[in-house]
N, C-alpha and C positions, 0 to 999 in steps of 0.2 A: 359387548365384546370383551372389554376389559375392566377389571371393578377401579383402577385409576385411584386407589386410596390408597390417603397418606398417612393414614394412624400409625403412632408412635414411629415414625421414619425422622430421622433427619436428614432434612431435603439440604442443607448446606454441604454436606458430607458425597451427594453424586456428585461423582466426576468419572465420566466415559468415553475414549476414542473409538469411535465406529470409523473404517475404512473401506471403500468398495473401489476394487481393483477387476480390470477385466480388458477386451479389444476393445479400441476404438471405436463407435458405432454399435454397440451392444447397450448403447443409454446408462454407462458407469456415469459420468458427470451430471445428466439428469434424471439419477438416482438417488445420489449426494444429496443435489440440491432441494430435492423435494422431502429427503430424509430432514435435511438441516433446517426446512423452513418449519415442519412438523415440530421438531423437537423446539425452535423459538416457540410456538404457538400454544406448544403442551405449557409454555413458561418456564424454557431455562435458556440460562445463556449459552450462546453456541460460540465457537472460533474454529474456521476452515485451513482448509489450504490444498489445491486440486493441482493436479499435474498432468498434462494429455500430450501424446505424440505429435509430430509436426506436422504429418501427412496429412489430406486432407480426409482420408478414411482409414481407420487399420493405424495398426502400433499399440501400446500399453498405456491405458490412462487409469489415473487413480484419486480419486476422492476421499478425504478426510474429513470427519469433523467430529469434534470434542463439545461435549454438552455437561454442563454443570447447574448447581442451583448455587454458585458462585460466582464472582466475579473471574474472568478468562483473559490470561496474558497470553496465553503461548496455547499451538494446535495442538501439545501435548508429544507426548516423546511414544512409550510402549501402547500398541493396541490394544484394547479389551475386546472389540469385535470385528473380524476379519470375514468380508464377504465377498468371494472369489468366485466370478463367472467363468475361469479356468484356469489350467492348470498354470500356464505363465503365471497367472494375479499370484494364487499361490506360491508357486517359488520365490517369487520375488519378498512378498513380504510377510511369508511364516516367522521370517528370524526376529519381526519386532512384535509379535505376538507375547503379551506377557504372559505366564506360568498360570493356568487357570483361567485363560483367555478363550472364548468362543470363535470358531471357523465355518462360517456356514458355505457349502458349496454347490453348485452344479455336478450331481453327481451324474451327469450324462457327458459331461466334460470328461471328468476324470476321477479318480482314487484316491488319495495322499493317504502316503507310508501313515500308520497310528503311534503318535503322537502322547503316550498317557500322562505329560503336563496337559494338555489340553481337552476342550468341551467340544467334538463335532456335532455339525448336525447336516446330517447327509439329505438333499433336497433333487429331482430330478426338475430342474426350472425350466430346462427344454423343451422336452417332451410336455410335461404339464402347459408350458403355451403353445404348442402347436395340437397336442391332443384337445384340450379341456375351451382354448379359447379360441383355436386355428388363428394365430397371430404370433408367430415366432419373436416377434420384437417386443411381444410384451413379456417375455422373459423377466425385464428391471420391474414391473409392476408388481409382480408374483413377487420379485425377492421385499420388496416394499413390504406388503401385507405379512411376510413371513416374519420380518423387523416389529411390524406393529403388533402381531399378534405376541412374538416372542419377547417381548421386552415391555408389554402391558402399556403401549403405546396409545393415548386416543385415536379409534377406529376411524372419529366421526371429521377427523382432521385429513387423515391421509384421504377419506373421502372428497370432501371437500377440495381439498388441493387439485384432486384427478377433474374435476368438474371446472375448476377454474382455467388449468390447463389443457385440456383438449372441448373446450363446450364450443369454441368458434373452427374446431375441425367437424361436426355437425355430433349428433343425438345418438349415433353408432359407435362412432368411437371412442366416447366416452363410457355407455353401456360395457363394452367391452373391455376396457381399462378398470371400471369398476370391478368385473367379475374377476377381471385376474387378479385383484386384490384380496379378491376373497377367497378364490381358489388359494393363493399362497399362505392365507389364515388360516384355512380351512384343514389344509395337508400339514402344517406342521403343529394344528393343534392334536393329531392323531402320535405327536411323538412325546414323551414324556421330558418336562423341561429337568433340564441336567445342571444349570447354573444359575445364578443367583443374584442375574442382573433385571432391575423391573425399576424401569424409569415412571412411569406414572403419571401425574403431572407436578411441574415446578413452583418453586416460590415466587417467580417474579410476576408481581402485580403491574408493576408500574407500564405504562404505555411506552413499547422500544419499536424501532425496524430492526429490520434484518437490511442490512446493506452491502452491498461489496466494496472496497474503498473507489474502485472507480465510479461508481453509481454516488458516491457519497461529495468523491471531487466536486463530478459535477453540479449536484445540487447546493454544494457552496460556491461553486464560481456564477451559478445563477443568481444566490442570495448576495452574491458582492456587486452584483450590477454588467456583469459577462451579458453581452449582447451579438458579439460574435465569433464563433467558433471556425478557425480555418482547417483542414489537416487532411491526411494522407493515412489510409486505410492499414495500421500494423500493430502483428501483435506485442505485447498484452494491452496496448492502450487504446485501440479502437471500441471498447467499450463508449469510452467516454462522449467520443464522437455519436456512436447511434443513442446514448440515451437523450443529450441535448438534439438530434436532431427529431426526436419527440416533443420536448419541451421548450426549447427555444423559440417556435415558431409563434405557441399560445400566448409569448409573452412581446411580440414583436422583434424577436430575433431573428440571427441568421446560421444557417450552417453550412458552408461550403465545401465539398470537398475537391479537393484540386488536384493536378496531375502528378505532382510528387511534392516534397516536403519543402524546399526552396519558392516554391509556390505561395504555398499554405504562410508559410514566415513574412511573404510577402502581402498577403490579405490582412495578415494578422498587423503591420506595422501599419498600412493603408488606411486601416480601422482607425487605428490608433492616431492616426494624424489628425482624422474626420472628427476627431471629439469620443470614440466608441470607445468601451471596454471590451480591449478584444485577445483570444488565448488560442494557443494549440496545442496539440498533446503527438507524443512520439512514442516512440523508443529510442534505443543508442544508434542502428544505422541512419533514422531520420532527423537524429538531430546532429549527427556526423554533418549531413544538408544542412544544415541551420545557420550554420559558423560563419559564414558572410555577410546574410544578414544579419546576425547578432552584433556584428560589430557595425552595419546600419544602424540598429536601433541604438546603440550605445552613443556612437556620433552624434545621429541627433536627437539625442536625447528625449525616444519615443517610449512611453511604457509600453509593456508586454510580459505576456505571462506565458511562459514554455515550459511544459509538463512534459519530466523525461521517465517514462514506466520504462525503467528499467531489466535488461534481460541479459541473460547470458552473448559475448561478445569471443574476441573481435569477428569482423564481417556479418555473415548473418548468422554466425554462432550456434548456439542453441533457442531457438526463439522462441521456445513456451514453457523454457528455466528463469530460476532468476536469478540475480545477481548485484550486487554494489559497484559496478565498475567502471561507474560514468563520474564519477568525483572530478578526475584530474579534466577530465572534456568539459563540463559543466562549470570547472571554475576559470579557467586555462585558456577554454577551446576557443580562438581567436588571433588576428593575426595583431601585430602593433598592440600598446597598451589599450587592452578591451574591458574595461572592470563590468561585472555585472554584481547580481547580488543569488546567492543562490541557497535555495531553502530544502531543506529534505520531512517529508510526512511521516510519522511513527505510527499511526493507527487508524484504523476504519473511520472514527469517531474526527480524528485531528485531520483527515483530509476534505473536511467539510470547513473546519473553521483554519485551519493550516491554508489552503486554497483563497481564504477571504480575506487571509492575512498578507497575500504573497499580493494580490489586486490594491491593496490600499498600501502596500510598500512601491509596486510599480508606478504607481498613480502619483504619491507621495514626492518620490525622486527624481521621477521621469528617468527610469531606469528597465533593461530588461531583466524579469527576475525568472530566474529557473528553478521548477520545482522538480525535486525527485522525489519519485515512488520508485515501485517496484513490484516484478511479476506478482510475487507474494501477497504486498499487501492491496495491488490492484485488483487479485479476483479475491481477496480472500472477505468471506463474508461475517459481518458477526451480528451479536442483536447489540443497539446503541439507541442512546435517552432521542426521541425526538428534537431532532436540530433547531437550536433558538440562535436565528441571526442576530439578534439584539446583546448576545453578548461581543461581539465585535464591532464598533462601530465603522461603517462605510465612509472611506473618505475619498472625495474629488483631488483633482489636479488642481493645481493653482493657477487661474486666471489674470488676467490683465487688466489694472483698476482703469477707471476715463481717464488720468492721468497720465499714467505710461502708454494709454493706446496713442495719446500726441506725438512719441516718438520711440513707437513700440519695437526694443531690441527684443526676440525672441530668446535670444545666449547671454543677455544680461548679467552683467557678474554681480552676484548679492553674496551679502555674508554668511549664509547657508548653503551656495551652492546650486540653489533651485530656480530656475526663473519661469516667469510666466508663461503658460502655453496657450497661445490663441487659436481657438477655432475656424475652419475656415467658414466667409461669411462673416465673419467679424470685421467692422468697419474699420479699417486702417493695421488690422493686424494681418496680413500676407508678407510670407518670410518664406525662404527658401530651404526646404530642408534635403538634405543630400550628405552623400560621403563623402565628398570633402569637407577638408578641413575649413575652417569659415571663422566671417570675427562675429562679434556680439549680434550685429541686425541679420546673419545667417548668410551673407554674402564669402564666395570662397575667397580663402585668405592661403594657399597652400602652400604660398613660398614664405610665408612671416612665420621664424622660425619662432621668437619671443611670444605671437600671439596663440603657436599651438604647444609650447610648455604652457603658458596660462589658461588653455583651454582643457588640457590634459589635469591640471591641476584642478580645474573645475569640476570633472568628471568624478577623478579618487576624492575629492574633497567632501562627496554626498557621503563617504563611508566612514566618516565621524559620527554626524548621527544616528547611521544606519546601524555599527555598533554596538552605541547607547542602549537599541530596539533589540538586539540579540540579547544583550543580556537579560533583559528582560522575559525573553523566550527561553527558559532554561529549567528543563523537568530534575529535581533531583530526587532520590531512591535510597531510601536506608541510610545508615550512619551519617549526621551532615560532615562528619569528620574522622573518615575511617582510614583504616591502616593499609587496605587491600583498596581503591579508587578502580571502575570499572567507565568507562568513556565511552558510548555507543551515538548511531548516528541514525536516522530513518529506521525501518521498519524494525531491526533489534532492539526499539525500545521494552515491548513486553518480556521477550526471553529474557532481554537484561532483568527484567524488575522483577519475575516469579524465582531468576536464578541465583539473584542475592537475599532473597526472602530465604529462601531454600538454607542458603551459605550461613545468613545471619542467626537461622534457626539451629544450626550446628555449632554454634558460638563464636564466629569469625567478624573479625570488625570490618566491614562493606558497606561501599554508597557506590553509587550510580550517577553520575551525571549526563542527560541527553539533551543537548541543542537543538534548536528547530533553526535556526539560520549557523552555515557552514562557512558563509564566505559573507562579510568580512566574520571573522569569528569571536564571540563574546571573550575576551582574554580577560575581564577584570574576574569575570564567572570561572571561569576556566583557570586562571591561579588561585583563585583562594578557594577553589576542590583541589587541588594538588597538591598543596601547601599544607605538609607535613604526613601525605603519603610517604610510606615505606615503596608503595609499587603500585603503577596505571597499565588494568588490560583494557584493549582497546580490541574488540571483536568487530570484526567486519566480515560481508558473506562478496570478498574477492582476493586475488592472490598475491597481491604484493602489500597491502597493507595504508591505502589512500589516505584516508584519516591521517592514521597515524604518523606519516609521511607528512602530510601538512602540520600536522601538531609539532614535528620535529623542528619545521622549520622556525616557529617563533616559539620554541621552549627547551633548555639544553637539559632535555632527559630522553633518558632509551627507554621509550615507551613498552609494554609487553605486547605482542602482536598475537590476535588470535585468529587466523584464518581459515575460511572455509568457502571451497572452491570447484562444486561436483551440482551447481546448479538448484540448490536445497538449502532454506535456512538453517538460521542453528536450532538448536533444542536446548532447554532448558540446563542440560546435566551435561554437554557439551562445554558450556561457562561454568557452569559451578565446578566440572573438575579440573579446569585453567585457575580456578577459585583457589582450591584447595593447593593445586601444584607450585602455585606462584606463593601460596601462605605459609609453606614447607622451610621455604627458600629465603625468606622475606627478608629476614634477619642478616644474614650472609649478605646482602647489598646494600650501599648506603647512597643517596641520592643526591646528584648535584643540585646547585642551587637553582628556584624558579626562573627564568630568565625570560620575558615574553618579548615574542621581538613583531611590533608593528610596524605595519605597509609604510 
């Protein structure tokens, strides 16, 4: 079908956004997705990002994905290929259509005005699955085959794929699915190709997945030793929930789903008492739920690991946008002094070993840790090296030698902060754990005002060390000592890093630094990247500027804010020209002194 050569090509040099925009239920997302798995398979790297209405049929959904025989930060900003099951997809996103750009459409849909920047290619996808296959729905199959035929796609792939996904709906529907594949090869190889896009196949040899970051989570909270899963059924993070409740069971696990998220917090610390490594995953209304028991686990000192996939806010907001806007709830959200520790994931790849880091810090402290993600980078899929748990090593809690079990305090005051957790079943180790305040052997103490400032102290005391491990966790980008310092946090770690490449290729002095722990915050990392900045922008994808606002509070500088707040991350060229506008300027402002102010 396709001759797939790569003579005299430089395969480093494809880079391609393909978009498919249409109704809800017209199989735009699982169009995407089977585009996206094709082009990892052809051998190049892919990076997504899908957007779909809330209803649960109907509204405007749209799918992206960028494929390179490169390495991929960002889903890419202008489109090269726009494929529009109607006239909506179209209006909506002609305008990111770059100059020279392909639109393939449903010409049974509709017409669009011509265009002579642009490559059509007029397709009747309708008619053709209701004529050629009497299967209106397989419409997205037909556009499928048109892609593979039109952009010298392996036939033998998208075949493949159809066969793996409908072969347990029986022998007919996959026949079917097949023809329409080839009915869409078939019609558009009668049209003469007009542009000059022929993907082929890619350079990557090495053995990757394709993952989504929620699929990725979980397969690291499995590799940390995660045995039980509690949660409450919302989007975007219910992914997480149905993939473990696949493979948790094969490993002797559990996956519960409970009546609401107050619940779920409550299975989850239950676990946790019983000796289990045990996690749950949200979003921002269900962990809005959480904030009572978090300050349970904090008390008594239970690990737990709370994944907050992040979405558009407040109430139930936009709930299949995304957003940065749980910072201040994640770090904050509690009543009385509640410290937790809380972690944010940057990439498909980092929320495999991100998630095994966040269980061996809960485990470590006997603390609740909070992980943020986000809509973005929870469905967004890419191809990434096969996950080696052995670069993290797993660690336990700390137990109770024979010697302390003689007069086993469970609240123990040690010079670290941390004391022994005993399992119930443990001979002489039963202690009472609860929210009230209590002394050392776990008995309530609520009226000893002295014993709960020294309990209180015991608590912020674990974020000394905790600290130390921040720093530690600190990606930096470009210049280690530049003029223009860019601050980013979870998922804007790629846009950051492709947008100061961009910057620094135009001769601007730029670095990047991104933290994987936000709370407590690495300050020794964090002033000596500042430290001799002219200017720090600090992009975040919400409206008032979180981050930044926390940086304020332990550093006397007016950080630059870059905000962006319409449910979409950034793009590449978004930061590079906050780059450029802040580099204009730079000079004209002079910088007070570093000043970090700790807890």
């Amino acid at each position: 079908m396709s001759s797939n050569s790569n003579a005299n090509r430089d395969l480093s040099a494809v880079d391609y956004v393909f978009r498919v925009g249409g109704e809800g239920g017209e199989g735009v997302i699982s169009t995407g997705e089977m585009l996206t798995v094709a082009l990892a398979r052809a051998g190049f790297e892919i990076y997504t990002f899908r957007t779909y209405p809330a209803e649960i049929k109907g509204g405007h959904a749209n799918y992206q994905v960028r494929a390179s025989g490169k390495l991929l930060l960002s889903y890419g900003a202008a489109v090269d290929v726009l494929l529009a099951f109607n006239e909506e997809a179209y209006q909506k996103h002609i305008k990111d259509v770059r100059p020279g750009g392909v639109v393939i459409y449903d010409s049974d849909s509709f017409t669009p005005p011509v265009n002579n920047a642009l490559i059509y290619y007029a397709v009747p996808m309708t008619s053709l699955a209701t004529e050629k296959i009497g299967v209106k729905l397989t419409k997205n199959i037909i556009a499928l085959g048109i892609c593979a035929q039109l952009f010298d796609l392996p036939f033998e792939t998208f075949q493949d794929l159809l066969k793996e996904k409908f072969t347990r709906k029986g022998e007919t529907v996959v026949q079917k699915n097949l023809q329409a594949l080839q009915v869409g090869a078939d019609y558009i190889k009668q049209q003469p190709k007009r542009d000059p896009i022929r993907m082929g196949r890619g350079p990557r040899q090495a053995k990757e997945l394709v993952l989504s970051g929620n699929e990725s989570l979980a397969l690291g909270a499995i590799a940390a030793g995660c045995r039980i899963y509690a949660g409450y059924p919302i989007t975007p993070a219910t992914d997480i929930m149905e993939f473990l409740a696949r493979e948790l069971p094969k490993l002797g696990g559990y996956v519960v789903q409970t009546e609401d998220e107050i619940s779920a917090m409550g299975v989850v610390l239950g676990a946790s008492f019983a000796g289990k490594k045990a996690m749950t995953g949200t979003s921002g209304p269900g962990f809005s739920l959480m904030t009572e028991m978090m300050g349970l686990a904090v008390v008594a000192e239970l690990p737990a690991v709370v994944v907050n996939v992040q979405r558009v806010g407040p109430s139930t907001g936009m709930p299949t946008k995304t957003e940065q806007g749980d910072l201040y709830l994640a770090m904050y959200g509690g009543h009385g002094n509640c410290p937790r520790i809380v972690m944010a994931l940057t990439s498909v790849e980092d929320c495999f070993y991100g998630i095994m880091r966040a269980f061996n810090i809960a485990e470590q402290f006997q603390m609740p840790v909070v992980v943020l993600s986000d809509a973005s980078l929870g469905h967004r899929k890419a191809t990434v090296p096969v996950p080696d748990p052995s670069k993290v090593t797993v660690i336990e809690r700390r137990k109770p030698s024979a010697d302390q079990m003689a007069n086993y305090k469970r609240y123990q005051f040690t010079p670290d902060h941390v004391s022994p957790m005993s399992i119930p079943g443990m001979e002489g180790g039963g202690y009472v754990a609860e929210g009230l305040e209590h002394n050392e052997s776990g008995y309530p103490a609520a009226s000893n005002h002295e014993n709960h400032l020294r309990l209180t102290q015991k608590r912020y005391g674990k974020f000394v060390a905790v600290e130390a491990i921040s720093n530690d966790l600190v990606r930096l980008y470009g210049d280690p000592h530049p003029e223009i310092g860019v601050i980013g946090w979870g998922a804007t770690e790629g846009v950051i890093r492709e947008a100061v490449e961009l910057a620094q290729a135009k001769g601007y002095s730029v670095g990047a630094l991104h933290p994987k722990i936000l709370y407590p915050l690495p300050l020794a990392k964090l002033s000596e990247f500042i430290k001799g900045t002219k200017a720090v922008i600090i992009p975040e994808v919400n409206y008032t500027g979180q981050f930044a606002t926390s940086l304020r509070k332990r550093f006397a500088i007016d950080f630059v804010q870059l905000n962006k707040c319409i449910g979409l991350p950034f793009t590449p060229k978004e930061i590079l020209d906050k780059i450029e506008e802040v580099a204009t300027n730079v000079h004209a402002n002079r910088r007070a002194a570093v000043v970090p102010v700790h807890l």
